[in-house]
C-alpha positions in Angstrom: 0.0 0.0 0.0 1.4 3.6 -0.7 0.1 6.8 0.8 0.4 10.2 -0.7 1.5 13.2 1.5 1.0 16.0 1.3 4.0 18.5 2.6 3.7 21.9 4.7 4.6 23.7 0.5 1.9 21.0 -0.9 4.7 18.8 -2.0 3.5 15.8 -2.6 5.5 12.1 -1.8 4.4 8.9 -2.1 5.3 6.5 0.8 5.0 3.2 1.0 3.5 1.6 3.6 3.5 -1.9 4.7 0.7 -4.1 6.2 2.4 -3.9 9.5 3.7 -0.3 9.3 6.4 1.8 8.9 9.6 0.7 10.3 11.9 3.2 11.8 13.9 3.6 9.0 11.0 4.7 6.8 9.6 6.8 10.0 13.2 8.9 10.0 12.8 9.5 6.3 9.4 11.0 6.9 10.1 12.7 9.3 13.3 13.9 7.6 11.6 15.1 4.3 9.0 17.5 6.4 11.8 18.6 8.6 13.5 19.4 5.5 10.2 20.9 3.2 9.2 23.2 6.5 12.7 24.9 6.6 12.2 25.6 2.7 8.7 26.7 3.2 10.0 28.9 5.9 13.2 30.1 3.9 10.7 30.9 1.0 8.5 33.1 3.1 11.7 35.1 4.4 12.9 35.2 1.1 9.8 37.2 -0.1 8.3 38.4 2.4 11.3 41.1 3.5 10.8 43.6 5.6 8.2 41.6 7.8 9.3 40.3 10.8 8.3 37.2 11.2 11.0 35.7 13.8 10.1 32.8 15.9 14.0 31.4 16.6 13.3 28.7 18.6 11.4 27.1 16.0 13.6 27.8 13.2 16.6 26.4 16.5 14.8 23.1 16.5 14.2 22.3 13.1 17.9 23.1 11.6 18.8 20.7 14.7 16.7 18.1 13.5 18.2 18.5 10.0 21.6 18.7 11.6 21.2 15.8 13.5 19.7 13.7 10.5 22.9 14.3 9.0 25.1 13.9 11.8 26.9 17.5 11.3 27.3 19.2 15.0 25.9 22.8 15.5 27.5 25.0 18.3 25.9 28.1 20.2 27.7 30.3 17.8 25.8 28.9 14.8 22.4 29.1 16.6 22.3 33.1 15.5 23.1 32.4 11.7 20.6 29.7 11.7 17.7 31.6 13.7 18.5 34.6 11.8 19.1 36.9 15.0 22.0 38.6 16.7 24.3 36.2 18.3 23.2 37.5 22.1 19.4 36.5 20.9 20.7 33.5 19.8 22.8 32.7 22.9 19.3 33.1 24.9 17.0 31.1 23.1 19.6 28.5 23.8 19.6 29.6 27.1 16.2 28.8 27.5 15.7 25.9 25.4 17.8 24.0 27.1 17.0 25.3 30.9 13.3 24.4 29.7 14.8 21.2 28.3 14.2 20.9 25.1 18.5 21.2 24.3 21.3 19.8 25.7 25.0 21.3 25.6 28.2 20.1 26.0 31.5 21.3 26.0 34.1 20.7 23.1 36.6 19.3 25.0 39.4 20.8 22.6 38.4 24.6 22.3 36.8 25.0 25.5 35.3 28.5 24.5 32.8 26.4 22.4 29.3 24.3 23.4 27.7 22.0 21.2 24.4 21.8 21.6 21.7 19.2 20.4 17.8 18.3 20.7 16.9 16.3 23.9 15.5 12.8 23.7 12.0 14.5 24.8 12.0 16.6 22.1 13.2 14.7 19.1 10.8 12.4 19.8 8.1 14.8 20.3 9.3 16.6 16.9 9.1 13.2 15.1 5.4 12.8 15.9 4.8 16.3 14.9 6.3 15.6 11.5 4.5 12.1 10.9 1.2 13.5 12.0 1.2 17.0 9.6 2.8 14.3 6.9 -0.8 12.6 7.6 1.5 9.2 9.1 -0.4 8.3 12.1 2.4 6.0 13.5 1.3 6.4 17.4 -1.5 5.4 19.4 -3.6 8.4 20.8 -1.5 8.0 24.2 1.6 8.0 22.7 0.7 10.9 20.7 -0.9 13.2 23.7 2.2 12.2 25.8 4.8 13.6 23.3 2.1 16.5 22.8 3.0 17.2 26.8 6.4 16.8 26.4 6.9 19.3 23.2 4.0 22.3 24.7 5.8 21.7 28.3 9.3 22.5 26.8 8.1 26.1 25.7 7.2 27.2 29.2 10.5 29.9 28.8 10.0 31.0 25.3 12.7 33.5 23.6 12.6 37.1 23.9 13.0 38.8 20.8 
């Protein structure tokens, strides 16, 4: 059986699904092409739509984590800024607060000790990948699974990002 999605920019893909489900291999790729048609349909929108603000950096923080994760390339504090499109002190509190609220985690790069990486929690890759598979119209969790990661994801916004 295949399913057509349709994408956040109306993009459609055809995903194959088989009696028993998705495996988690075709789950990650999924969730990886959303991830991946969101940021365009949000780097489209910036593109033409200038001179509107329309900032919301901790979004924008989570997603190119995702992506960067998906690919296995490290992102540090200092990139945050460049990704989120705001001034590096911005940047440096949305990080701040994602990851006090929990949603991040940092480490220290133990050979230039002036730099953190910083990654997605467990809680909140999880609860990203259930976003993705339910807008991609993927229903691969039960309704308690899916209200639990729901939880998780609202919860982790309790300190959003000044800007």
């Amino acid at each position: 059986m295949h399913v057509d999605l349709s994408l956040p920019t109306n993009v459609s893909i055809s995903v194959p699904i088989p009696q028993g489900g998705l495996d988690a291999a075709a789950r990650a790729d999924v969730c990886r092409r959303v991830a991946g048609d969101i940021v365009r349909s949000r780097t489209l929108r910036h593109r033409l739509l200038t001179g509107i603000r329309l900032a919301e950096p901790n979004w924008d923080i989570l997603l190119d984590l995702y992506l960067s994760e998906r690919k296995g390339v490290r992102v540090s504090i200092c990139d945050v800024a460049f990704i989120a499109g705001v001034s590096r002190s911005t940047g440096a509190r949305c990080v701040a607060n994602l990851i006090a609220s929990g949603a991040l985690e940092g480490v220290a790069d133990e050979q230039d000790g002036r730099r953190t990486w910083i990654s997605l929690s467990r809680n909140m890759k999880a609860a990203l990948e259930v976003y993705f598979l339910q807008i991609s119209g993927v229903d691969a969790v039960s309704a308690d699974s899916s209200a639990k990661m729901k939880a998780i994801m609202f919860s982790q916004f309790e300190n959003n990002c000044p800007y």
